[in-house]
C-alpha positions as CSV (number, residue, x, y, z in Angstrom):
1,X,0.0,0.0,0.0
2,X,1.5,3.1,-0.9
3,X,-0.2,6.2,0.9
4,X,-0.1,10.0,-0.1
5,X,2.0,11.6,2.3
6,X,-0.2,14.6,3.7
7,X,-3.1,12.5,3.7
8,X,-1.2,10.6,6.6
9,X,1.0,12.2,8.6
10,X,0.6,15.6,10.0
11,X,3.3,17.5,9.2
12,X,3.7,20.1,6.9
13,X,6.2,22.3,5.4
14,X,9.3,23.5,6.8
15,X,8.6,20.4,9.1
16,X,7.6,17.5,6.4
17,X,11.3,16.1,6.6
18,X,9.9,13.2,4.0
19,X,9.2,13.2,0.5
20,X,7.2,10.2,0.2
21,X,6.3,6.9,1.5
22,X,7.4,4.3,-1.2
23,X,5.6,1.2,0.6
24,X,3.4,0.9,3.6
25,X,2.5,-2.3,5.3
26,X,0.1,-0.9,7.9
27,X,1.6,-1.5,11.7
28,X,4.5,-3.8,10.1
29,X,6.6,-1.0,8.4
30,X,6.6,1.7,5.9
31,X,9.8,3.2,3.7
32,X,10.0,6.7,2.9
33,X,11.9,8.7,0.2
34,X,13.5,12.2,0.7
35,X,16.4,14.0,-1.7
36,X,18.3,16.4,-0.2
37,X,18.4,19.8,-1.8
38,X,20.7,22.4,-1.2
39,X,17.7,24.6,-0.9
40,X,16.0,23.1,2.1
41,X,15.2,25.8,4.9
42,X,17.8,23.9,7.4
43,X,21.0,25.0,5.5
44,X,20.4,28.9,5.1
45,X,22.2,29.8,7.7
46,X,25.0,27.4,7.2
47,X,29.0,27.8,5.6
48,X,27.7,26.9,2.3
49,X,31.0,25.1,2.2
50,X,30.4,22.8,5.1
51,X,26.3,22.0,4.5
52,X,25.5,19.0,6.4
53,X,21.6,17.3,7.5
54,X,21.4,18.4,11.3
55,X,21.3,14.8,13.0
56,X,18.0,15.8,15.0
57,X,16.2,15.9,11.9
58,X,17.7,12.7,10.5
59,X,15.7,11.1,13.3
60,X,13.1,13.0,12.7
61,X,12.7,11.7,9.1
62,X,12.8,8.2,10.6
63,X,10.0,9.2,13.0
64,X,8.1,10.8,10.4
65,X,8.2,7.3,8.2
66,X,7.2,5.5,11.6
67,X,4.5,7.7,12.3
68,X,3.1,6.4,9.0
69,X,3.3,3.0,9.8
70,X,1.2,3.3,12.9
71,X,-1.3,5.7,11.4
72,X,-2.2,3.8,8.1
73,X,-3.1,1.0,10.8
74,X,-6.1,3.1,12.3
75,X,-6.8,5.0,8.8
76,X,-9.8,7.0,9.6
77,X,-9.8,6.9,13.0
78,X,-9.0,10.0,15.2
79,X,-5.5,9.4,16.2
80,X,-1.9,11.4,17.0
81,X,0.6,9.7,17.2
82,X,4.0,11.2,18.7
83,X,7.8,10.6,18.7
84,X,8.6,9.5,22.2
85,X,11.9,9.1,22.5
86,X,15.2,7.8,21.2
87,X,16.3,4.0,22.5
88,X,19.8,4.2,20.8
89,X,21.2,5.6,17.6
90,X,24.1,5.1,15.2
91,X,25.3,7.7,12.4
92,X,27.9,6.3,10.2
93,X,27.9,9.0,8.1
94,X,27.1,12.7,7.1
95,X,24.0,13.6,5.4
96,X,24.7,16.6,2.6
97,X,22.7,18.0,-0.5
98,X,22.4,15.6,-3.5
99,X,21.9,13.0,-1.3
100,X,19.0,10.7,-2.0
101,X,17.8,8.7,1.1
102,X,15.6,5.4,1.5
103,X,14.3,5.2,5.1
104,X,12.8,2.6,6.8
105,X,11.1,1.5,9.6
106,X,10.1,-1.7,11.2
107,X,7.6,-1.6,14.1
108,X,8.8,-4.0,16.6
109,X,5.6,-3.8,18.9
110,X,2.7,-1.6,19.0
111,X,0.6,-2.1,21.5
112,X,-2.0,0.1,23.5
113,X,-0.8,3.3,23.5
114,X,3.0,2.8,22.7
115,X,5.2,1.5,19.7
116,X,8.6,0.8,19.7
117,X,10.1,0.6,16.0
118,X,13.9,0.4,14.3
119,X,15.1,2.7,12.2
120,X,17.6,2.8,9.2
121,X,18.6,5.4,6.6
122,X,20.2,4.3,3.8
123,X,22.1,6.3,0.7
124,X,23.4,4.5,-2.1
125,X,22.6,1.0,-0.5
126,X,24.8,2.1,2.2
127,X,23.5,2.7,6.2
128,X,24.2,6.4,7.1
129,X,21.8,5.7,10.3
130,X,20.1,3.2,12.6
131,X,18.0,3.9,15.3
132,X,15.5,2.2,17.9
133,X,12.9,4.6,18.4
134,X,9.7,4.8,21.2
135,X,6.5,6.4,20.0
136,X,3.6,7.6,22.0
137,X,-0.2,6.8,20.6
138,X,-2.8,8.9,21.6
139,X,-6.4,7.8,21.3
């Protein structure tokens, strides 16, 4: 199942770190797209020599692509689902414009109100990112 982003997770621009989901298997896992432009809002203020993804919104884009999994479990019911928390995560490598990321995540558990899920970025078939991540489900 592949979903239209904004008709699935909340966020919008400058906060839509995703481009778009690529495959959702509702509650299992969903994979995400996003191409990194030199033009996204997050660089402006940086050495234009030295622009590099800010690692809180690399997680972010991994929450963002759990999110979806959850939601397009309970499609049209009135849900929100939040990123809870951060378990552990591993950056191998930096993220800069030009690069085109696959994300994925796998939801380990989801049960009553809280879902725990791994994470992994990938660029050029090669992991720039892993992460266990917590999420918070409010009914």
């Amino acid at each position: 199942m592949i979903t239209e982003l904004d008709n699935l997770i909340p966020q919008r621009y400058p906060f839509e770190f995703i481009d778009k989901f690529v495959r959702i298997e509702a509650g299992v896992r969903a994979s995400a797209v996003k191409l990194i432009s030199i033009n996204e809002w997050f660089f402006s203020q940086n050495d234009k020599n030295n622009l590099i993804v800010p690692r809180p919104f690399v997680i972010e884009m991994m929450a963002q692509t759990g999110v979806g999994a959850i939601l397009s479990l309970h499609e049209g019911e009135e849900l929100n689902v939040f990123f809870g928390g951060i378990r552990k995560a591993i950056y191998f490598e930096d993220i800069v414009p030009g690069d085109i990321l696959n994300i994925t995540v796998e939801m380990k558990k989801v049960k009553g109100k809280m879902g725990l899920g791994n994470g992994i970025i990938l660029k050029n078939n090669v992991v720039v990112c892993k992460a266990d991540l917590i999420f918070v489900i409010e009914r």
